[in-house]
C-alpha positions as CSV (number, residue, x, y, z in Angstrom):
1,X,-43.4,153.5,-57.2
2,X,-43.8,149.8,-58.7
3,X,-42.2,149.1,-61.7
4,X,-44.6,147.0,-64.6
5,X,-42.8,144.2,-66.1
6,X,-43.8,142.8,-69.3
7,X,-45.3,139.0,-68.7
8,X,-46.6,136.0,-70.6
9,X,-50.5,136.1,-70.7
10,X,-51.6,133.5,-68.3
11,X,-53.5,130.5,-69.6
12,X,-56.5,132.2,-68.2
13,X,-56.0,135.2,-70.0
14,X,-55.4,133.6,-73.7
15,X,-58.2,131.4,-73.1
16,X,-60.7,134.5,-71.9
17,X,-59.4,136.7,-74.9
18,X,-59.2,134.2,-77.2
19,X,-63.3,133.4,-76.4
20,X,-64.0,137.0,-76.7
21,X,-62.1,137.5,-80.0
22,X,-63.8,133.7,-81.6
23,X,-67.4,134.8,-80.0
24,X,-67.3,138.5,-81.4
25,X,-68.1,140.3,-84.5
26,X,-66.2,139.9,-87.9
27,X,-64.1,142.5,-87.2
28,X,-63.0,141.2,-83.4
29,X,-62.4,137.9,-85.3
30,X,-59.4,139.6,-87.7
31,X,-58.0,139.8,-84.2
32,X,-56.7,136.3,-83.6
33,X,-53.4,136.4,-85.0
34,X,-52.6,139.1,-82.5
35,X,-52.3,136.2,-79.5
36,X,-49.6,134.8,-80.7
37,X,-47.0,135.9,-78.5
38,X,-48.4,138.7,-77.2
39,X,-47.6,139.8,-73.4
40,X,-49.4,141.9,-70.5
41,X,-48.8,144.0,-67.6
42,X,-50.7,145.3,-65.1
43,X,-52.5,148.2,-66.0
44,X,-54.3,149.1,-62.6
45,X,-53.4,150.0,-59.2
46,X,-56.7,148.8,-57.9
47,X,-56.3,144.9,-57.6
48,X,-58.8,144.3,-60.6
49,X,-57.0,141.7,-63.2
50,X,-57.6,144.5,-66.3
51,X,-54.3,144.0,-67.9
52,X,-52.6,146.1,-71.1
53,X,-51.7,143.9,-73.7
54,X,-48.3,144.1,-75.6
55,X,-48.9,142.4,-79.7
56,X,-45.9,141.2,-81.4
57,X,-47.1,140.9,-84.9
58,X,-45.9,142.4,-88.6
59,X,-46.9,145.3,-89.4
60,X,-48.6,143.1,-93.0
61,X,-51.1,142.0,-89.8
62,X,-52.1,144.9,-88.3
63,X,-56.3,145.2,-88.5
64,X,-57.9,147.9,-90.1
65,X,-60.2,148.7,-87.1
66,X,-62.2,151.3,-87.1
67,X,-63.8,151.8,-83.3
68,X,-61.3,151.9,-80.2
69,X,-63.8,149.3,-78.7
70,X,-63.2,145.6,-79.8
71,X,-65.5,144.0,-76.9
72,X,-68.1,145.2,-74.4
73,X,-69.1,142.3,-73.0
74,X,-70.6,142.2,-69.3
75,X,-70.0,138.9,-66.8
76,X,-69.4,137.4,-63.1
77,X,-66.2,136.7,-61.2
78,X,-66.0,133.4,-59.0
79,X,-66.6,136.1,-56.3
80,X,-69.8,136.4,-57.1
81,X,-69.0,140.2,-58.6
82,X,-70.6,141.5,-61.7
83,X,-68.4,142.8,-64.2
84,X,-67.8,145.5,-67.2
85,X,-65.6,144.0,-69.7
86,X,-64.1,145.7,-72.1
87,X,-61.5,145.1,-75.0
88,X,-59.4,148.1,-76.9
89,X,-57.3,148.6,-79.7
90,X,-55.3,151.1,-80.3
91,X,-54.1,151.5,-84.1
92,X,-55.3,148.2,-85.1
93,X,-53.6,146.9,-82.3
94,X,-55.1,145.0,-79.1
95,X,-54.6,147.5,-76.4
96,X,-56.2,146.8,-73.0
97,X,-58.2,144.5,-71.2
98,X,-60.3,145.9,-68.9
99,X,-62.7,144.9,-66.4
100,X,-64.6,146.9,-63.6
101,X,-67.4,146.1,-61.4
102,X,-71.0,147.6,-61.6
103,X,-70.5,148.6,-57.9
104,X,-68.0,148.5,-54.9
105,X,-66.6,145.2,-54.9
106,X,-63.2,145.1,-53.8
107,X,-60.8,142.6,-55.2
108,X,-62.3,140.0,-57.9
109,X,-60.7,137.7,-60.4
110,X,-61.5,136.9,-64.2
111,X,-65.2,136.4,-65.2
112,X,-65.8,132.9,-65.9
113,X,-66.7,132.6,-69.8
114,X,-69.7,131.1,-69.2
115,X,-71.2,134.3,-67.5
116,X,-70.4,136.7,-70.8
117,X,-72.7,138.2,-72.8
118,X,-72.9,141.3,-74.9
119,X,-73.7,144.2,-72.8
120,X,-76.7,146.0,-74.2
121,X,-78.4,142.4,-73.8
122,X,-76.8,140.6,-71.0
123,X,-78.0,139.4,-67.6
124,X,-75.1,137.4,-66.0
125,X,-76.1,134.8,-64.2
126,X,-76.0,134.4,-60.7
């Protein structure tokens, strides 16, 4: 059994969530604050990068969120692997960062920013 330990986000990581968060809705924008200091861990034994996300805010800053779902946003990995993306909050909180591919794709890293879209309307590019 492998123990999760509780990391800095990468640069990667704080810039992708940070996009989402500036390029959402209103309420994904209320988010922001959140980043400062916040951690991640691993959150799946797969090999995908979806990480859970540890805030370290007041509780003054908590967001009065009403759906689970901050993001659903749909992309490509350098690997050429298109990508479900998918940002939670739990209890105004930002939860999870997920990410899972359309079909079988083994391993695959971040989706470039450039590739994101919202998902009802997207069609990464190639």
């Amino acid at each position: 059994m492998t123990t999760k330990t509780l990391r800095p986000l990468t640069q990667e990581e704080e810039k992708l969530l940070r996009w989402i968060l500036e390029h959402g809705s209103d309420e994904a924008k209320s988010y922001l604050p959140q980043l400062e200091g916040m951690q991640a861990e691993s959150s799946c034994t797969c090999g995908c990068p979806s990480i859970s996300l540890v805030v370290h805010i007041d509780a003054a800053e908590i967001v009065g969120a009403k759906d689970r779902i901050v993001a659903d946003l749909s992309g490509q990995a350098p690997e050429r692997v298109t990508l479900g993306v998918l940002l939670f909050q739990d209890n105004g909180r930002l939860s999870e960062l997920e990410f899972y591919p359309y079909d079988d794709a083994g391993k695959f890293s971040l989706p470039t920013i450039e590739s994101l879209a919202p998902f009802e309307t997207s069609e990464p590019t190639a």
